[in-house]
PQR file with spaces between the fields and no chain letter, atoms N, CA, C, O and H, PARSE charges and radii, in Angstrom:
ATOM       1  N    UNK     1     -46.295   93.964  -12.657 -0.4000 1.5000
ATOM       2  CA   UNK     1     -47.048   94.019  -11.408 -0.0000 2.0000
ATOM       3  C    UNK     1     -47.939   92.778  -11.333  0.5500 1.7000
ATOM       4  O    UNK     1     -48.595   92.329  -12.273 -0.5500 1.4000
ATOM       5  N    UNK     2     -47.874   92.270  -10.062 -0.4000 1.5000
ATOM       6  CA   UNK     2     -48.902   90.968   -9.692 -0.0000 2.0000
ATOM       7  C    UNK     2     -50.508   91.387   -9.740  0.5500 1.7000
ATOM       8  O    UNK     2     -50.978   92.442   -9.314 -0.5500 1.4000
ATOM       9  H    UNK     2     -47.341   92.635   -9.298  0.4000 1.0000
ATOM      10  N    UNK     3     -51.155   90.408  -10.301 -0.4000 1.5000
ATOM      11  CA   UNK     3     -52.068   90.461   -9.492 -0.0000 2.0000
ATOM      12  C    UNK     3     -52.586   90.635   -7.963  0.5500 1.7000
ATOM      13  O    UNK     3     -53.807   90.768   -7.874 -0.5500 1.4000
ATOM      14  H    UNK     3     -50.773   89.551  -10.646  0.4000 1.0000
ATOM      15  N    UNK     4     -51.942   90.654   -6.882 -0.4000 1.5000
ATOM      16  CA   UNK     4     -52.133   90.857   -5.727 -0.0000 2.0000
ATOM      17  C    UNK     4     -51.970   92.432   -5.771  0.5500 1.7000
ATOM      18  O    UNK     4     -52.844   93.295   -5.703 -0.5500 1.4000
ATOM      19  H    UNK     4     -50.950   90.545   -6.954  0.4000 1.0000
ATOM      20  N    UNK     5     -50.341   92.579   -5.930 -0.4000 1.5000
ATOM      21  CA   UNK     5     -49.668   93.987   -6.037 -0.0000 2.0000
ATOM      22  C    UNK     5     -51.114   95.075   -7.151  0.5500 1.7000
ATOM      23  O    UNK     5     -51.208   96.272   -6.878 -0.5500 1.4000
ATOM      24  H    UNK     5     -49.631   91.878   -5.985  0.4000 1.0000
ATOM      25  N    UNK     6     -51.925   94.563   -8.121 -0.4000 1.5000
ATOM      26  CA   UNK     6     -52.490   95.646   -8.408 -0.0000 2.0000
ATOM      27  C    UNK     6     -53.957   95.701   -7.501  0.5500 1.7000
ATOM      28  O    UNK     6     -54.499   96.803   -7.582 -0.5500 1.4000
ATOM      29  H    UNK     6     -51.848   93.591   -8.343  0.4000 1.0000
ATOM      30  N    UNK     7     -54.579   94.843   -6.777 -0.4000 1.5000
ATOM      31  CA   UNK     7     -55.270   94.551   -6.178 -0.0000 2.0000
ATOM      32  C    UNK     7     -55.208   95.437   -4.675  0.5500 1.7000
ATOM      33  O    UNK     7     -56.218   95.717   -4.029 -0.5500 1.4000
ATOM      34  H    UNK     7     -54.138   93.947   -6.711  0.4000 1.0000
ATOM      35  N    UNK     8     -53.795   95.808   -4.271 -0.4000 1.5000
ATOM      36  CA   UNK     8     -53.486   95.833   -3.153 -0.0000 2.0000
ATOM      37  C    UNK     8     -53.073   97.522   -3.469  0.5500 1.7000
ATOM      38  O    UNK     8     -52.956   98.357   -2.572 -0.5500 1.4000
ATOM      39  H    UNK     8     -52.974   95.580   -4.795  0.4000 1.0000
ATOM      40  N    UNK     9     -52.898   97.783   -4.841 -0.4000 1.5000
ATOM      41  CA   UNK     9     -52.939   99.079   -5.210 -0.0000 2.0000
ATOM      42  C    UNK     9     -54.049   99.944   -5.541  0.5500 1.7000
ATOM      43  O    UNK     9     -54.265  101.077   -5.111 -0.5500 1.4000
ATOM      44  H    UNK     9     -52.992   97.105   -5.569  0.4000 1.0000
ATOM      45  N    UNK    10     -54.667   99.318   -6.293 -0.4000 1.5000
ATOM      46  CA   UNK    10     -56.586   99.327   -6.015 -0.0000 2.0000
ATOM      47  C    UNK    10     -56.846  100.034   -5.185  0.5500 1.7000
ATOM      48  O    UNK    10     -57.171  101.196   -5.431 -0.5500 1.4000
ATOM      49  H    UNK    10     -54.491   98.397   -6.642  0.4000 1.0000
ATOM      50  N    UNK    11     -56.751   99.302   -3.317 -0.4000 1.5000
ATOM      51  CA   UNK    11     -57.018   99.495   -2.687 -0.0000 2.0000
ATOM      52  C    UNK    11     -56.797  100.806   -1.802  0.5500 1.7000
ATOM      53  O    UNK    11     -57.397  101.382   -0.894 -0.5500 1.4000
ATOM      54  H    UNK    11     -56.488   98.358   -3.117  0.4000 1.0000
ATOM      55  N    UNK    12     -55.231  101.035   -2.788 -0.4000 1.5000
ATOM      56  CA   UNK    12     -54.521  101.649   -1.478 -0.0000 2.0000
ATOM      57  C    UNK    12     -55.296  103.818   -2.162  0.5500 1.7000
ATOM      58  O    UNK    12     -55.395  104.902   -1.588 -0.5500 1.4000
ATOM      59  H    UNK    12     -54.745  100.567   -3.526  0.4000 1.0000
ATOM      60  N    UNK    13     -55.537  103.423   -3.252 -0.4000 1.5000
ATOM      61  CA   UNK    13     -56.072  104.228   -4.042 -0.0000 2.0000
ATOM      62  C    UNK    13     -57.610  104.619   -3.613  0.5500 1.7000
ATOM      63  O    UNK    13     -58.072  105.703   -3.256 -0.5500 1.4000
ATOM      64  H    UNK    13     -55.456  102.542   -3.718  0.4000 1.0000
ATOM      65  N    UNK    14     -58.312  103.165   -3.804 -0.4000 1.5000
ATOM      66  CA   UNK    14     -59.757  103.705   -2.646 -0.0000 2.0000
ATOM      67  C    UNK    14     -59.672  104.522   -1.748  0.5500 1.7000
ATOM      68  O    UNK    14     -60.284  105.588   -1.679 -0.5500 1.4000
ATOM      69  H    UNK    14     -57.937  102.284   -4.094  0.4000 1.0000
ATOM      70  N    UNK    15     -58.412  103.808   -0.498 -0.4000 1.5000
ATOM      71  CA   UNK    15     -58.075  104.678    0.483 -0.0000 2.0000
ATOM      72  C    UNK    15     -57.968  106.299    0.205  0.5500 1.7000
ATOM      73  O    UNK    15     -58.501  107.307    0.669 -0.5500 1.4000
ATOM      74  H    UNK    15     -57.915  102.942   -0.554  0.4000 1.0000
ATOM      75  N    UNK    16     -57.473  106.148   -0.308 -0.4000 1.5000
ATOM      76  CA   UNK    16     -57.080  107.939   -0.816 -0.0000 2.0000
ATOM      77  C    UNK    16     -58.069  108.420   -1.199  0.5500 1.7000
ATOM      78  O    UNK    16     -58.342  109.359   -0.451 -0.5500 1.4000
ATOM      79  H    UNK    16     -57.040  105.329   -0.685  0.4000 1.0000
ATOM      80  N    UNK    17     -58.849  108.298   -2.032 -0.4000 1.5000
ATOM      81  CA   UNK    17     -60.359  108.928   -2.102 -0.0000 2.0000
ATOM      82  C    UNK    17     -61.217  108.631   -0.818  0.5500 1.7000
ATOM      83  O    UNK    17     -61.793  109.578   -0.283 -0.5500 1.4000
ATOM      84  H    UNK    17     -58.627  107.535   -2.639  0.4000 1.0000
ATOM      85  N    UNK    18     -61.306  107.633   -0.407 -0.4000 1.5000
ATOM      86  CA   UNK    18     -62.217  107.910    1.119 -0.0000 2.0000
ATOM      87  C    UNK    18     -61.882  108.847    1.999  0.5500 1.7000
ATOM      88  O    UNK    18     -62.710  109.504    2.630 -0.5500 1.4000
ATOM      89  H    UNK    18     -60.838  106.864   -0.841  0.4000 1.0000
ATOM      90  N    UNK    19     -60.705  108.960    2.090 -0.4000 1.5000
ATOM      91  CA   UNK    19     -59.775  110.368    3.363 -0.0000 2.0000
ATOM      92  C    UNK    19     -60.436  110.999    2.376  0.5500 1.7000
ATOM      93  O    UNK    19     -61.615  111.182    2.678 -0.5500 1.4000
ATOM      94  H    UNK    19     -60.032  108.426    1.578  0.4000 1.0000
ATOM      95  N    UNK    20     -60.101  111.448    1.193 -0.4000 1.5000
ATOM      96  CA   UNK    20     -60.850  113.217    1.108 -0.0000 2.0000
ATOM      97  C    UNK    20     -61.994  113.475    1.040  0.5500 1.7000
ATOM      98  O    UNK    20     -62.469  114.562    1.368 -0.5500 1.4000
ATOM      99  H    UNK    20     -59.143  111.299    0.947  0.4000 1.0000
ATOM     100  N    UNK    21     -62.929  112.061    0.392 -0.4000 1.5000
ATOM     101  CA   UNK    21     -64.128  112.254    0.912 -0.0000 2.0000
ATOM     102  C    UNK    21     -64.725  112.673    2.712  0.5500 1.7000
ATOM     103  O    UNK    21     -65.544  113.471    3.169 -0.5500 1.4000
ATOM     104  H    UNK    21     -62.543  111.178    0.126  0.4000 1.0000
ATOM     105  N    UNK    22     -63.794  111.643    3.304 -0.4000 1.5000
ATOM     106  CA   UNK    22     -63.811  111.900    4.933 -0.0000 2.0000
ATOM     107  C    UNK    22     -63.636  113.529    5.108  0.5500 1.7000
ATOM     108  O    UNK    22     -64.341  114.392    5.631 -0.5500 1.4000
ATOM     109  H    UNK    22     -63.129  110.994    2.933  0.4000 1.0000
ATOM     110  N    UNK    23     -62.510  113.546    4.504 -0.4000 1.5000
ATOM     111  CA   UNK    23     -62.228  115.141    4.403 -0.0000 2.0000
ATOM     112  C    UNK    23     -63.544  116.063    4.217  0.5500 1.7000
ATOM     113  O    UNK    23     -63.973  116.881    5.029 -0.5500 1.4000
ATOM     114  H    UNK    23     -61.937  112.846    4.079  0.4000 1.0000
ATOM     115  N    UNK    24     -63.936  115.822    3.293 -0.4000 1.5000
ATOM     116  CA   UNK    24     -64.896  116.720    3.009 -0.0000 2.0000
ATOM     117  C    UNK    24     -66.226  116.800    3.858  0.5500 1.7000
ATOM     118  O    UNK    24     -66.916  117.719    4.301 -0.5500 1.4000
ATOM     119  H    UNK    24     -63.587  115.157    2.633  0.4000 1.0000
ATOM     120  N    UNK    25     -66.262  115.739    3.878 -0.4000 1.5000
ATOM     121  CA   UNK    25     -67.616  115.519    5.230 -0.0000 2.0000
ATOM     122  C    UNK    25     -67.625  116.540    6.198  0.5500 1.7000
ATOM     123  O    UNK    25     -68.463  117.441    6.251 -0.5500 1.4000
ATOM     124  H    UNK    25     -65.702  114.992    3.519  0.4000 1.0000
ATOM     125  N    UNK    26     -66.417  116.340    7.169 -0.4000 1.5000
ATOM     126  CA   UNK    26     -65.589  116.964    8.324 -0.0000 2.0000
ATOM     127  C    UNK    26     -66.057  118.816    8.127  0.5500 1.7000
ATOM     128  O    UNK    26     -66.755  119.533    8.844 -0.5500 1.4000
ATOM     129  H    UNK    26     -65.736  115.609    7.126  0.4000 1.0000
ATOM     130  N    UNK    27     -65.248  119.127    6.730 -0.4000 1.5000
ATOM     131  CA   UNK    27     -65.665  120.314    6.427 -0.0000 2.0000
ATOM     132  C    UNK    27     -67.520  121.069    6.593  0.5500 1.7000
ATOM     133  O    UNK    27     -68.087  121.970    7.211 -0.5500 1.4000
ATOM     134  H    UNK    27     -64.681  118.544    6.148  0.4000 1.0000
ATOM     135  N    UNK    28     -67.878  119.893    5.504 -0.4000 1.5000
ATOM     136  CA   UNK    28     -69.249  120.034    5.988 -0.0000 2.0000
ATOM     137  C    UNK    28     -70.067  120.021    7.106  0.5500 1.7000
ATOM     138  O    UNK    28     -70.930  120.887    7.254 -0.5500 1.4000
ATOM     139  H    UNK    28     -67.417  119.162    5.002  0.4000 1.0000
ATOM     140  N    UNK    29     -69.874  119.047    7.987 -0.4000 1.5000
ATOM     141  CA   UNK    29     -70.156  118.950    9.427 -0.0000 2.0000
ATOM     142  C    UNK    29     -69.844  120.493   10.054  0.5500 1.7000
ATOM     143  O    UNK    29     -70.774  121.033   10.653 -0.5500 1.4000
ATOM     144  H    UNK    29     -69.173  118.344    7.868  0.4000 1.0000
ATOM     145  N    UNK    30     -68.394  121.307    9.914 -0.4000 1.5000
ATOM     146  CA   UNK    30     -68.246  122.201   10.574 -0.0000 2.0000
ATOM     147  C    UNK    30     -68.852  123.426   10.186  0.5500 1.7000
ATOM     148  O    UNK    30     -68.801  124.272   11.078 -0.5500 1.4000
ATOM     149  H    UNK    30     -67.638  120.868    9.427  0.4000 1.0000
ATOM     150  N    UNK    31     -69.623  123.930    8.735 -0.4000 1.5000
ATOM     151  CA   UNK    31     -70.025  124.652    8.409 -0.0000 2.0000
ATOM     152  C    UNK    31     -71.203  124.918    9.336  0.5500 1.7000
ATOM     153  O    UNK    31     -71.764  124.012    9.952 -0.5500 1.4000
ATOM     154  H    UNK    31     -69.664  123.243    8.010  0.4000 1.0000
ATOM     155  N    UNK    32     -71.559  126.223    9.410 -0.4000 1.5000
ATOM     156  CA   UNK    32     -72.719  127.159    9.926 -0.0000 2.0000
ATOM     157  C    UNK    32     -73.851  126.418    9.587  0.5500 1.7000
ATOM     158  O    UNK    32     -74.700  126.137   10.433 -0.5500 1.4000
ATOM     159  H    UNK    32     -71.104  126.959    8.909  0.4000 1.0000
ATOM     160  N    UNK    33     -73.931  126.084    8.436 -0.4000 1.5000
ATOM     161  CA   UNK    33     -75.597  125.909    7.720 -0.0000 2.0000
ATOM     162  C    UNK    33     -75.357  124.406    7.326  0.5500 1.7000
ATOM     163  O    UNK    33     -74.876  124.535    6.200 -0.5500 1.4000
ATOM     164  H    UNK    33     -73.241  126.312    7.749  0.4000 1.0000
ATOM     165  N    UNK    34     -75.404  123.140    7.567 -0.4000 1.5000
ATOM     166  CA   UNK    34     -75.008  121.959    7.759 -0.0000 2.0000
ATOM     167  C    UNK    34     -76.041  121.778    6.567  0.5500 1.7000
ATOM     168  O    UNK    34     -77.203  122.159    6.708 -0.5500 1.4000
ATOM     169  H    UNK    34     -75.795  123.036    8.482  0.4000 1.0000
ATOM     170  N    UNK    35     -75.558  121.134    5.277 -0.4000 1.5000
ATOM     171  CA   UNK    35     -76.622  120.385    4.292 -0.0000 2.0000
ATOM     172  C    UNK    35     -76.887  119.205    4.807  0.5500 1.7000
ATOM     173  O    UNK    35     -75.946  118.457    4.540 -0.5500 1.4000
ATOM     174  H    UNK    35     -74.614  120.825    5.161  0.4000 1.0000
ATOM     175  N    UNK    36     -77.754  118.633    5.453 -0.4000 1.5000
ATOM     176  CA   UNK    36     -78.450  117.373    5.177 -0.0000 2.0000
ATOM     177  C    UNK    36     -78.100  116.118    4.561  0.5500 1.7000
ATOM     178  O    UNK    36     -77.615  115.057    4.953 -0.5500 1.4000
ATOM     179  H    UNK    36     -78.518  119.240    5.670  0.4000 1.0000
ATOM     180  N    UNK    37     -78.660  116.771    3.054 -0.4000 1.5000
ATOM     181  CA   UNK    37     -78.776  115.850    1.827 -0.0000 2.0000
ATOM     182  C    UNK    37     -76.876  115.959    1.305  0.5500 1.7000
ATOM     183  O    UNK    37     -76.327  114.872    1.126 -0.5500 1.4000
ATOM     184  H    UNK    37     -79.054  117.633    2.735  0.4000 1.0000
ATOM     185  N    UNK    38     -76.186  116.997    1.141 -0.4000 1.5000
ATOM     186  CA   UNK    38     -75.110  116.816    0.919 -0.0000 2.0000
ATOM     187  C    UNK    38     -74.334  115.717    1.627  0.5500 1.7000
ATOM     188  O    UNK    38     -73.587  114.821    1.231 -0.5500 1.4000
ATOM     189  H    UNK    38     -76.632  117.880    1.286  0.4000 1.0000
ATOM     190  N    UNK    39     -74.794  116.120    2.859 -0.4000 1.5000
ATOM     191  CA   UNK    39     -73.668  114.795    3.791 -0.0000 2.0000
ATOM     192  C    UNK    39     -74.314  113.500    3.739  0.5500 1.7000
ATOM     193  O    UNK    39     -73.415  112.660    3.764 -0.5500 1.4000
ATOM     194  H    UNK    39     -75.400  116.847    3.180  0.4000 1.0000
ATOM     195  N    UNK    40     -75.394  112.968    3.680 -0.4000 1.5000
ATOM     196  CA   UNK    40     -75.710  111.616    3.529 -0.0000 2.0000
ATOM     197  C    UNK    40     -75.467  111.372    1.919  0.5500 1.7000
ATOM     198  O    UNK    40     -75.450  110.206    1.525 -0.5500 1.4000
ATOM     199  H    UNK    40     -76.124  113.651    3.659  0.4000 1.0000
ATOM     200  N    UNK    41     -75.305  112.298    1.109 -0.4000 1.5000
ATOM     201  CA   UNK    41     -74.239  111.981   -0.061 -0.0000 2.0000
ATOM     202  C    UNK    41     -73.099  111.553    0.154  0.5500 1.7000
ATOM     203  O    UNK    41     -72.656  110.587   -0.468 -0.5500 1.4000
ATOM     204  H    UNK    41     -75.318  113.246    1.429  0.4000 1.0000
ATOM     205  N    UNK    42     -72.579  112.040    0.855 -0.4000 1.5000
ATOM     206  CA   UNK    42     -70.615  112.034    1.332 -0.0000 2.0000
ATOM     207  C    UNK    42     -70.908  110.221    2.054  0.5500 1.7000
ATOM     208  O    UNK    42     -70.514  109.158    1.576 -0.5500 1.4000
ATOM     209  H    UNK    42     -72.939  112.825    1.360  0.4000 1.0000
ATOM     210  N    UNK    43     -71.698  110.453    3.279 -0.4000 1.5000
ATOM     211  CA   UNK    43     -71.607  109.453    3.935 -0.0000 2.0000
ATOM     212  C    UNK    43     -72.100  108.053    2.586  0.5500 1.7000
ATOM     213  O    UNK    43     -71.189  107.234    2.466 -0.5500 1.4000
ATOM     214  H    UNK    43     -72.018  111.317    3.667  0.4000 1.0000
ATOM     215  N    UNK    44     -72.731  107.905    2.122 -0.4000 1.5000
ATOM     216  CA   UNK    44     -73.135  106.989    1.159 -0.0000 2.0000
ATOM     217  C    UNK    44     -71.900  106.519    0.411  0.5500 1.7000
ATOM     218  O    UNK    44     -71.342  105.422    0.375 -0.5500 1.4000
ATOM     219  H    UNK    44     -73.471  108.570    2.219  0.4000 1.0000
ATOM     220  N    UNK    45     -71.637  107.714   -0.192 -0.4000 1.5000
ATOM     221  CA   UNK    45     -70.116  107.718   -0.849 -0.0000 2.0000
ATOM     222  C    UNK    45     -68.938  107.117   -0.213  0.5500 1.7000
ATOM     223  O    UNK    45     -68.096  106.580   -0.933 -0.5500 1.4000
ATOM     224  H    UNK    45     -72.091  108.605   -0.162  0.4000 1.0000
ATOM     225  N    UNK    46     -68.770  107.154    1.232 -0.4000 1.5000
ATOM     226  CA   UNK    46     -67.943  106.754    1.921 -0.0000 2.0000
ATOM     227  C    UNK    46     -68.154  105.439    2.264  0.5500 1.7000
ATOM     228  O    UNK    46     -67.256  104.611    2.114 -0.5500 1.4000
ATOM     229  H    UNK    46     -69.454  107.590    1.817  0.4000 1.0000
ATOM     230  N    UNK    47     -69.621  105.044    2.866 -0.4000 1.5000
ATOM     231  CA   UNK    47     -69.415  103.591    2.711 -0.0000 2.0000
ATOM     232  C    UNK    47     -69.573  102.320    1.164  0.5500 1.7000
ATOM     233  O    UNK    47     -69.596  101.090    1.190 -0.5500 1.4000
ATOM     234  H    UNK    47     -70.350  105.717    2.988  0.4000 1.0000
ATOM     235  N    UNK    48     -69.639  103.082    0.221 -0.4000 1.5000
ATOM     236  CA   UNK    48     -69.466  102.159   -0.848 -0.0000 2.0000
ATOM     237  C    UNK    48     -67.872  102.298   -1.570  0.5500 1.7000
ATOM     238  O    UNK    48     -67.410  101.670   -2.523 -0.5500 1.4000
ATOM     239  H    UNK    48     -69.622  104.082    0.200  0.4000 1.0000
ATOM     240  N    UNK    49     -67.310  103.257   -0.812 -0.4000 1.5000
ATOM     241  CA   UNK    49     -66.006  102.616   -0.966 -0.0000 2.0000
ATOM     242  C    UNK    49     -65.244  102.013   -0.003  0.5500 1.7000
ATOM     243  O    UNK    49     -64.212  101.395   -0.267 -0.5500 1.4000
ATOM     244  H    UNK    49     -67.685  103.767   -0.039  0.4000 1.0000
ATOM     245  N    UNK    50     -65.698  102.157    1.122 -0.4000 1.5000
ATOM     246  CA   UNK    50     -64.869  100.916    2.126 -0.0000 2.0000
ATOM     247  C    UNK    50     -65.749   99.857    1.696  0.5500 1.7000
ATOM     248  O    UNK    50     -65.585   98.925    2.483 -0.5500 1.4000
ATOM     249  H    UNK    50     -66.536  102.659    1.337  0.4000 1.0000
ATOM     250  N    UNK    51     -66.625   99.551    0.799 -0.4000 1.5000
ATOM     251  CA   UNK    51     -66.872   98.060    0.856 -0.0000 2.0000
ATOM     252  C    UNK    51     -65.797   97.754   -0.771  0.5500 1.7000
ATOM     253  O    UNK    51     -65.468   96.587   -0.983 -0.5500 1.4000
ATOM     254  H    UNK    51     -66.758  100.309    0.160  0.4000 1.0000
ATOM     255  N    UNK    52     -65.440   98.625   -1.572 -0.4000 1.5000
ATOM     256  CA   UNK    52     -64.655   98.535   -2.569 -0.0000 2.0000
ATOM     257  C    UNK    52     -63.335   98.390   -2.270  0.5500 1.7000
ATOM     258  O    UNK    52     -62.517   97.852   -3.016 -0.5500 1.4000
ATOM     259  H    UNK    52     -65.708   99.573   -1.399  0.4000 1.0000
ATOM     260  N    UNK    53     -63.065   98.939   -1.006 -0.4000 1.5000
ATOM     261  CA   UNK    53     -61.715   98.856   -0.551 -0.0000 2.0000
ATOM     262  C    UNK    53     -61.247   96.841   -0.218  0.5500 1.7000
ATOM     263  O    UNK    53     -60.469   96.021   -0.705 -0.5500 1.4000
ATOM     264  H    UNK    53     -63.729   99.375   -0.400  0.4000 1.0000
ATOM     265  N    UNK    54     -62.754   96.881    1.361 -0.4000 1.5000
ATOM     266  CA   UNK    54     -63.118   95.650    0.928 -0.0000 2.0000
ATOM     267  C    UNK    54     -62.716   94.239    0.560  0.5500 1.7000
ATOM     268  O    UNK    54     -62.311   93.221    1.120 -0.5500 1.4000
ATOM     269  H    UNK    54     -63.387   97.547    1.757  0.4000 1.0000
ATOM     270  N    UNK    55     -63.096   94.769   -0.932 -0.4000 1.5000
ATOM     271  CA   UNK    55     -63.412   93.513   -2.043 -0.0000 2.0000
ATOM     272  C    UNK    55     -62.058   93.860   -2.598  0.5500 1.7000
ATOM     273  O    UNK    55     -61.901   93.241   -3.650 -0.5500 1.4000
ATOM     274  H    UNK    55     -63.425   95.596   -1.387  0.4000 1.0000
ATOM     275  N    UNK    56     -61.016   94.612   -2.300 -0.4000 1.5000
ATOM     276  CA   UNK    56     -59.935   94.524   -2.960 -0.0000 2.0000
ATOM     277  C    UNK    56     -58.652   94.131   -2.361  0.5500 1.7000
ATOM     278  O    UNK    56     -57.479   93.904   -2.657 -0.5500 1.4000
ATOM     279  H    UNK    56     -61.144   95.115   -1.445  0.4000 1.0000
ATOM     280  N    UNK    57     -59.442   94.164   -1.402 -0.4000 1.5000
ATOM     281  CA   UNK    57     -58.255   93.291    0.052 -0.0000 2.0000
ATOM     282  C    UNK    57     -58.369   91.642    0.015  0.5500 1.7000
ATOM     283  O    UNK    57     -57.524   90.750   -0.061 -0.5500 1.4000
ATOM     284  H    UNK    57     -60.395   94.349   -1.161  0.4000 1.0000
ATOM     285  N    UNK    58     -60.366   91.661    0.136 -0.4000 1.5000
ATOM     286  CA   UNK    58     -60.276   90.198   -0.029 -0.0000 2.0000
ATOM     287  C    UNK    58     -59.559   89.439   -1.338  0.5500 1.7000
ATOM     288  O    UNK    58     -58.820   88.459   -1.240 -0.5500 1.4000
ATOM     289  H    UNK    58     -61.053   92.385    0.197  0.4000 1.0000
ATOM     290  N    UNK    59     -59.879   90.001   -2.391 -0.4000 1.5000
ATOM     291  CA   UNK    59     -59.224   89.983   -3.445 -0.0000 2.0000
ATOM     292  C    UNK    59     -57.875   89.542   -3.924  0.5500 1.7000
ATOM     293  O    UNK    59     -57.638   88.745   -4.832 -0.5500 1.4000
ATOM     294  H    UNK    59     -60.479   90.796   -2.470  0.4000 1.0000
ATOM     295  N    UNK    60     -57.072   90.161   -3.199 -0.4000 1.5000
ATOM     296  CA   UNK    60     -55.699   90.329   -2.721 -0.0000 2.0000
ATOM     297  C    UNK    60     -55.447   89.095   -1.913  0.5500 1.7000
ATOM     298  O    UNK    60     -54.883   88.111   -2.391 -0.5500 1.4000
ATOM     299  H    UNK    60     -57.265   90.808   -2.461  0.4000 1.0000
ATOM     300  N    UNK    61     -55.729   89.142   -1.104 -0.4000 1.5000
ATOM     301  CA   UNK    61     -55.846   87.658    0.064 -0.0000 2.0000
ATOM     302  C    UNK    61     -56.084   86.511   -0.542  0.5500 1.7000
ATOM     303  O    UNK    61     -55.426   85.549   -0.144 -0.5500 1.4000
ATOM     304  H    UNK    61     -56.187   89.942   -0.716  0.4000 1.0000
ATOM     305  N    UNK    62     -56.927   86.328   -1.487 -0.4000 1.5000
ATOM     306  CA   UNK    62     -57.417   84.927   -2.373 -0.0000 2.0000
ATOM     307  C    UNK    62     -56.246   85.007   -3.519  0.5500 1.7000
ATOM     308  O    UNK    62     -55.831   83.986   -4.069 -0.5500 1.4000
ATOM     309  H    UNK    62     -57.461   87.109   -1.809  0.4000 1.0000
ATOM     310  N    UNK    63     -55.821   86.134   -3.784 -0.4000 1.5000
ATOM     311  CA   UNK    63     -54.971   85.463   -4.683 -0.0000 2.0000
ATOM     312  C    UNK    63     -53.455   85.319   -3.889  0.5500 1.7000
ATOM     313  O    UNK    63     -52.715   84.494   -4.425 -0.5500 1.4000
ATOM     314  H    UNK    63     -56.157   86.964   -3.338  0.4000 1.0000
ATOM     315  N    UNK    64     -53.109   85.748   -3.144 -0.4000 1.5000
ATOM     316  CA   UNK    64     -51.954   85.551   -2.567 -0.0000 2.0000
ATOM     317  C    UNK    64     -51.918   84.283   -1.704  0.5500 1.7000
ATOM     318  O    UNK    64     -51.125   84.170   -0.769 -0.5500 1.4000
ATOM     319  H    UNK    64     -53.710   86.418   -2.708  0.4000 1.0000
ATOM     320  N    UNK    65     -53.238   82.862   -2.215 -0.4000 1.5000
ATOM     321  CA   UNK    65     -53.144   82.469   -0.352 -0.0000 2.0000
ATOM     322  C    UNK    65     -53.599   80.797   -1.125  0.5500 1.7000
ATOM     323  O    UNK    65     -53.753   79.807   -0.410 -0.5500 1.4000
ATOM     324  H    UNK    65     -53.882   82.954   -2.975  0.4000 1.0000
């Protein structure tokens, strides 16, 4: 596997944990008794991996270029 190709797998893997994090948010949002502090967990969580996702695209791009 290339360096790009694991870079670009990295990524595709972030992806997949952000959807279920997204996932889970969603859930939370729809519950009766809405936690607060839980979801600006989720949400926190969610944007420090689209910036990991990111850095693994740019990543990918610099070495393919």
């Amino acid at each position: 596997m290339t360096p790009v190709d694991e870079a670009l797998a990295r990524a595709e893997e972030l992806l997949g944990t952000l959807n279920a994090k997204r996932e889970d948010l969603e859930r939370l949002a729809a519950a009766d008794d809405v936690d607060g502090d839980a979801a600006v967990d989720l949400i926190t969580e969610l944007a420090e991996l689209a910036r990991q996702i990111e850095a693994e695209l740019t990543r990918a791009r610099t070495l393919s270029g």
